[in-house]
N, C-alpha and C positions, 0 to 999 in steps of 0.2 A: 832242667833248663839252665844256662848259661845265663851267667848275668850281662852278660852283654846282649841276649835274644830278649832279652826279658828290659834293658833300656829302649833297645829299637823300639817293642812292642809297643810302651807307653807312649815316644815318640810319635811311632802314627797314627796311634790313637787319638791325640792331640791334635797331630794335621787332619784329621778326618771331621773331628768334632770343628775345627775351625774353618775346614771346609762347607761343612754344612752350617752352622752360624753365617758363613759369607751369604750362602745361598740365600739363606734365610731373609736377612737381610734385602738381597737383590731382589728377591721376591715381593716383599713388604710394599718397596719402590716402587715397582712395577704395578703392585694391586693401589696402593696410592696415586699413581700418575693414572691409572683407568679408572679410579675413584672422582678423580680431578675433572676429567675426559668425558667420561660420565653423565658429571652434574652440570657439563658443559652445554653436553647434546642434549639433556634435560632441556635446560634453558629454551637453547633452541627452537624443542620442540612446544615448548608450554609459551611463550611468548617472542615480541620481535627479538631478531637477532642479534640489532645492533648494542644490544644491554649486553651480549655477550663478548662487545669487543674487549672491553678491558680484561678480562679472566682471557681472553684469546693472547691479547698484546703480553700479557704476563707468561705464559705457556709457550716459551723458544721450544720446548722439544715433544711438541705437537707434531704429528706428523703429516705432509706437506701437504697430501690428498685434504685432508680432514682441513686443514685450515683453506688450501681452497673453495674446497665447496661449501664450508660456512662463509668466504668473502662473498658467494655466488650468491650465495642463499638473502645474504647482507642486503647486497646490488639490489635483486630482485623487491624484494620488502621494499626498500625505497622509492622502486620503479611503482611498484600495486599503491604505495602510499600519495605520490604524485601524482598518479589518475584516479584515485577512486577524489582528490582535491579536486582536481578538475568535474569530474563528474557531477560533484555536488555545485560547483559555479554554473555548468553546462545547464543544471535543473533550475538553479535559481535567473538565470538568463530568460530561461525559457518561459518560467513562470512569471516573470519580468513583465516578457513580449506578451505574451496573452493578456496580462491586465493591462498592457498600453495599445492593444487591439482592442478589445472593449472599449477601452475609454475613449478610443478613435471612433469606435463605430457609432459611440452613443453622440460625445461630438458633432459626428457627422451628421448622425438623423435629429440633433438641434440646429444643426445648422439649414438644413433643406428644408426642417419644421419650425420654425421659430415660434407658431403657434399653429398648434395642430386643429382646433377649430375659427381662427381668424377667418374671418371673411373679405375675398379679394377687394381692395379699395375701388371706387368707384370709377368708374371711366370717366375721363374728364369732357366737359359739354359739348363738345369741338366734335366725338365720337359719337354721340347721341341724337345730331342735329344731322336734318339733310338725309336719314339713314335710308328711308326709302329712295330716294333718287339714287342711289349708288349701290342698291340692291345687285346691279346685273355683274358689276366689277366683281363686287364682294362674294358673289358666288362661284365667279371664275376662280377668282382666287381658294375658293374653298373647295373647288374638284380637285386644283393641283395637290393642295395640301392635305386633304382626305385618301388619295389614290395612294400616295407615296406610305403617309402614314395606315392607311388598313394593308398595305404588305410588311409593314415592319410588324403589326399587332397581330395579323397571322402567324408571320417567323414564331416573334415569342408565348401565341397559346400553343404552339406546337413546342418550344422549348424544353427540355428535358435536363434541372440542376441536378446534377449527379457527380458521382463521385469521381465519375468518367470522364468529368470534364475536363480534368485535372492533366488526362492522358491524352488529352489533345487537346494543347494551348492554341493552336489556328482557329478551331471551333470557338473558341472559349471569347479569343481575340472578338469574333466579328459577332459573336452575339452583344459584348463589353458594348463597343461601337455604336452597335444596333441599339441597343436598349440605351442610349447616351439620346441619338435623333429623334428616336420616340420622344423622350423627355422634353428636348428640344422644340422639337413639333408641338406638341403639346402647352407647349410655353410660349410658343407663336400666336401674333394678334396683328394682323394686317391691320395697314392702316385702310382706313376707308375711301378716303382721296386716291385710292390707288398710286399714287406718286410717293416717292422719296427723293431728300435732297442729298446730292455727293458730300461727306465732308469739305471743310472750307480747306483742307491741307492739300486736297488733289487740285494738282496744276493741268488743265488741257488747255488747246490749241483752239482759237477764236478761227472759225471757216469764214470771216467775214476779212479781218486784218491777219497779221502777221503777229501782233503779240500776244502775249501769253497771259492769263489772269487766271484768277480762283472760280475756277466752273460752278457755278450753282443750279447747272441744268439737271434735268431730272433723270433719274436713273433707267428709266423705261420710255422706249419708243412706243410706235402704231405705224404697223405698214399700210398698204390700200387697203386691204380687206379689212382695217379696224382692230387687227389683233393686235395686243400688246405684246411686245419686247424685251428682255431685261439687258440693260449694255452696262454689265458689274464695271469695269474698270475705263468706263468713258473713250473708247474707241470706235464706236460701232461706225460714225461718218466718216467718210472718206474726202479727200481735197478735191471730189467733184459736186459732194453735197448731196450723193445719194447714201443710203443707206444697205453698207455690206452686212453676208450673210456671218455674223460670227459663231457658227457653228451652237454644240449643244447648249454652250451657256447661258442664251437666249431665253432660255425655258426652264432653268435653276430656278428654286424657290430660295428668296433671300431674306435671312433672320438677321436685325439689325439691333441694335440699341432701341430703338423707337419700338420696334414691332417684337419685345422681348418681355412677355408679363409674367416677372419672378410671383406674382400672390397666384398666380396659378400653381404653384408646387402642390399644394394638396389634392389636386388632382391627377397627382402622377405618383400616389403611393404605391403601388403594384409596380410600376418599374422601377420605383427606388428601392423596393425589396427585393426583385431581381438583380437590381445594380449591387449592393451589399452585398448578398452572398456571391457573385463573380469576383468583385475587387477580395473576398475572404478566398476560394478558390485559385485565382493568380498567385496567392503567395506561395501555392503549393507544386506548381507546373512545375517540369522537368523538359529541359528545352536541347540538353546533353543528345539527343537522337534526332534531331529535327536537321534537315540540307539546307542547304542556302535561298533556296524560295520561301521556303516554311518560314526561316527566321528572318525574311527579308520581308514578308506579309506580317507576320507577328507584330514584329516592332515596328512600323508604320500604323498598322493600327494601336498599337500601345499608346504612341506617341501622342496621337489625334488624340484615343479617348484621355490620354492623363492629362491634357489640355482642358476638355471639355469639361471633366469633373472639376478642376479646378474653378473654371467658370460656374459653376452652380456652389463651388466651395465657398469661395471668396470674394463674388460679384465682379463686376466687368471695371476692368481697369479704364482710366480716363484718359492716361496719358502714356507716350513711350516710357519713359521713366517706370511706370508702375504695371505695364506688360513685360518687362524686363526681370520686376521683381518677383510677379506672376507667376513667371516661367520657372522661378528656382524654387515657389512654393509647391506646384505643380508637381508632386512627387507620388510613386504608386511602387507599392511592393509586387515585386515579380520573382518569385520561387527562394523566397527569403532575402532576398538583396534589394533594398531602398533606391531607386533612382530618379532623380527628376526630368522632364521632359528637357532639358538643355542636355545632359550627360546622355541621353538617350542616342539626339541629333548628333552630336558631335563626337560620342566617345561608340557609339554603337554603329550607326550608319552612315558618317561622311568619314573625309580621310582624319588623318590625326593631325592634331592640331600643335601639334612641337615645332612647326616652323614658323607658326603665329605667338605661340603663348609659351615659349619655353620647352625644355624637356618634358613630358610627360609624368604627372605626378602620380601617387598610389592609386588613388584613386581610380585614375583615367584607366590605370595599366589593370588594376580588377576589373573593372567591366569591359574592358576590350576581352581580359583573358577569360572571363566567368561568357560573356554573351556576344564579343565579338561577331563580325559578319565573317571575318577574313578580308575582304577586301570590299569596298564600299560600291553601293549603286548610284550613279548621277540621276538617276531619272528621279529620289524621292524628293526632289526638289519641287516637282510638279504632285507632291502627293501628301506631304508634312504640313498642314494646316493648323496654321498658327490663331485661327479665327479671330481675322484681320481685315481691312477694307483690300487688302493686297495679295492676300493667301490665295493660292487654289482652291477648289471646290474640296468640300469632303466627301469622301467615300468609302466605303467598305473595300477593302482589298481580301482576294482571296488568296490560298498558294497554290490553287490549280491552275491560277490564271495571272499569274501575279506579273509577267511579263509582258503579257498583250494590255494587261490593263495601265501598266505605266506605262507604256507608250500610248496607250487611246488617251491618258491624261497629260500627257507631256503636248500632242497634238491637239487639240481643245484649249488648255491653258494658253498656246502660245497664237491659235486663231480669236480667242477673246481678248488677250492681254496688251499685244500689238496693233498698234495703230498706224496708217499713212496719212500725214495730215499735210503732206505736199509733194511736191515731186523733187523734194530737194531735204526732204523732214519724214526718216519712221521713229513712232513712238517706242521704247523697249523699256519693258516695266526693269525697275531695283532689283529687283530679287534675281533676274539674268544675269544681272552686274556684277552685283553680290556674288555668285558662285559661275563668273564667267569661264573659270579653268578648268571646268566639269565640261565645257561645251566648246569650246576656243581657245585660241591665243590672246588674240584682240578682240579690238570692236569691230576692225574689218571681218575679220574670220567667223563670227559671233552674227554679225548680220546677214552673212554668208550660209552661216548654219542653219538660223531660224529659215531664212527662202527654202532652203531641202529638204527642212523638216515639214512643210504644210503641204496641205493636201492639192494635187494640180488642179483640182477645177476650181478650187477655191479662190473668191476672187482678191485675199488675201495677197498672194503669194503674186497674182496677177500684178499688184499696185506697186511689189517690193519689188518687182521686176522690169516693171517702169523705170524707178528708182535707180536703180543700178545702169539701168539703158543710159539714161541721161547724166551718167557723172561717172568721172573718171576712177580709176583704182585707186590714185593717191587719198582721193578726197572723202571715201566711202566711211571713215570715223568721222568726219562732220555731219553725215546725215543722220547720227545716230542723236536722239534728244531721249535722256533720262527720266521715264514716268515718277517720280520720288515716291516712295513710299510709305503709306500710308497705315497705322495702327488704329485707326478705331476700328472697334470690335463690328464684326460680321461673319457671319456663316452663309456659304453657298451650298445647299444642295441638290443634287438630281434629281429631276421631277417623276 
């Protein structure tokens, strides 16, 4: 061999050996960076990701997939960590509300109980005396009040609390209602003088002079045949001195302050055990399926009964000032959302109130948007009973009928509530006034309305038609005198 075959050879031997050393090397790197890579995706998988960011952030030549899908991985973990947070408030919330359910409920049955074996206080002597001479009234009065009341106590031994109830809030509604009157009824105590006096706040019309004074005539007539009359809101005479027909509310049985015996609670345990588990059942309704009738009955009865409860909650308020406050204690859970009988009226079933009280706060805009009507009915005017010397009658609303029956109460209300006390003077109760742009422009138009709304043969409409005969268009807002309004407490019901 040549010495010169024989340097080459060493030569490449060299580059060969230093070739594979390079390899070597590059190798080494390689099993090092997927060593790295490795105890990365270890991490990963053995606990959160994000411990793995710094080892990530250090790692430029990671490659790009890989570090994506651990940023995803990252995200993710964050995202599961933020709810399962939530989850745990969502439970502690929840477990919240149940022990401030209970404590409600126990509350409540101290409140209607304040002594479960108390015995009612004694009738005072004035009730005691005379009782036989006024036997014959006193039974009269106890057919109306027995007839009305054994159809509410059939309704509820037929009753059925189930769990079904839940799936039909209308049911739910007018049994709530129902078993609220029973209670009511029950808590009824005529007086025995048959008579009641009008509060001293209601202004009528003297049929003898022309002025006006504090009526202390009695709230019930007698026509020829000796039958007794009830004229709730002091219109029943007319400016001839006879006595008009004012339709059904003639024959309403009326629960007052006087004839209101709270030491009777303990004998209405059975429907304040009914009424419990319904107010616990309400919070559970689902009202998301229900049409515009359905939830136009609903919540007119909601309203009445979260009224009514309230009245056995908190007793009867004495004055406007503290029917006002009433009204915002007045609160009743309906399918998890708190509302009180004012947000009911106002944010639920009349129009919105941003052109009286501002823009619409959160509030308002929740329960328009959770129970909203869509667009409001004028007639629950004749049907929201504030249980007031001035409210409507109460009643049961259904949603099979819920249209004919706010008009049979819009028509009733306004043959009881309207009076002609001359041929130059109709009386038009506050509450017309109050919501005259549901019905009118004016007072012209407004006494225009009320004429077309009564019934023709009634002779009603007869006297406002006089009225109108004899005065000109200009003058027709003079003839209108405002019945003021009246807040002591009263219930009118259907006989």
């Amino acid at each position: 061999m040549k010495f010169e075959e024989l340097i080459m050879q060493e030569t490449q031997e060299k580059q060969t050996t230093m070739d594979l050393q390079h390899q070597v090397e590059q190798l080494e790197e390689e099993l090092e960076d997927e060593l790295k890579l490795s105890k990365i995706l270890q991490y990963a998988l053995d606990g959160p990701i994000h411990l793995c960011c710094p080892c990530l952030s250090a790692q430029t030549n990671l490659p790009f997939k890989i570090k994506e899908l651990l940023t995803e991985l990252a995200t993710v973990e964050d995202e599961i960590k933020w709810l399962e947070k939530k989850v745990e408030k969502l439970n502690l919330n929840l477990y919240l509300e149940k022990k401030y359910t209970r404590e409600w409920e126990l509350q409540h049955l101290k409140s209607l109980y304040p002594n479960r074996h108390h015995r009612p206080r004694k009738q005072s002597l004035r009730r005691h005396q005379n009782r036989s001479k006024l036997m014959g009234s006193e039974q009269d009065l106890h057919k109306r009040r027995s007839s009305f009341g054994s159809s509410v106590d059939t309704k509820y031994d037929k009753l059925q609390l189930s769990v079904s109830d839940t799936k039909n809030p209308n049911k739910l509604s007018e049994d709530l209602i129902q078993c609220l009157i029973a209670i009511f009824l029950k808590l009824y105590q005529p007086l025995l003088d048959g008579e009641e006096m009008l509060p001293k706040q209601i202004s009528c019309k003297s049929f003898i002079s022309k002025s006006t004074f504090n009526c202390t005539a009695p709230t019930f007539f007698f026509n020829n045949n000796g039958s007794r009359y009830l004229d709730p809101y002091a219109t029943l005479l007319d400016f001839d001195g006879g006595i008009r027909d004012i339709g059904p509310y003639k024959t309403f049985t009326q629960i007052t302050r006087n004839t209101l015996d709270h030491t009777r609670i303990s004998e209405c345990s059975k429907e304040v055990g009914k009424l419990c588990i319904m107010m616990q059942k309400l919070c559970s309704v689902n009202l998301n399926l229900l049409t515009y009738k359905q939830k136009l009955a609903f919540w007119i009865n909601v309203y009445n009964a979260c009224i009514m409860h309230a009245f056995l909650q908190h007793g009867l308020p004495s004055t406007q000032e503290k029917l006002l406050v009433l009204m915002n204690k007045a609160v009743i859970n309906v399918g998890g959302i708190v509302v009180n009988a004012l947000g009911i009226e106002h944010f639920i079933l009349r129009h919105p109130s941003s052109s009286n009280h501002g823009p619409a706060d959160e509030r308002e805009m929740l329960l328009r948007q959770a129970y909203g009507l869509g667009f409001p009915e004028p007639n629950v005017t004749f049907a929201l009973c504030r249980g007031s010397w001035s409210s409507p009658a109460l009643r049961v609303y259904t949603s099979e009928d819920i249209v004919n029956e706010l008009a049979r109460a819009r028509v009733e209300y306004l043959e009881a509530s309207v009076g002609v006390v001359s041929r130059k003077k109709v009386l038009v109760p506050k509450l017309l006034q109050c919501h005259i742009k549901d019905f009118a422009d004016d007072m012209e138009s407004l006494l225009e309305w009320i004429y077309s709304q009564l019934p023709q043969s009634g002779s009603l409409r007869r006297l406002i038609m006089e009225c109108l005969n004899d005065e000109t268009k200009s003058s027709l807002a003079k003839m209108v005198e405002i019945q003021p309004y009246v807040y002591e407490f009263r219930y009118l019901l259907p006989s």
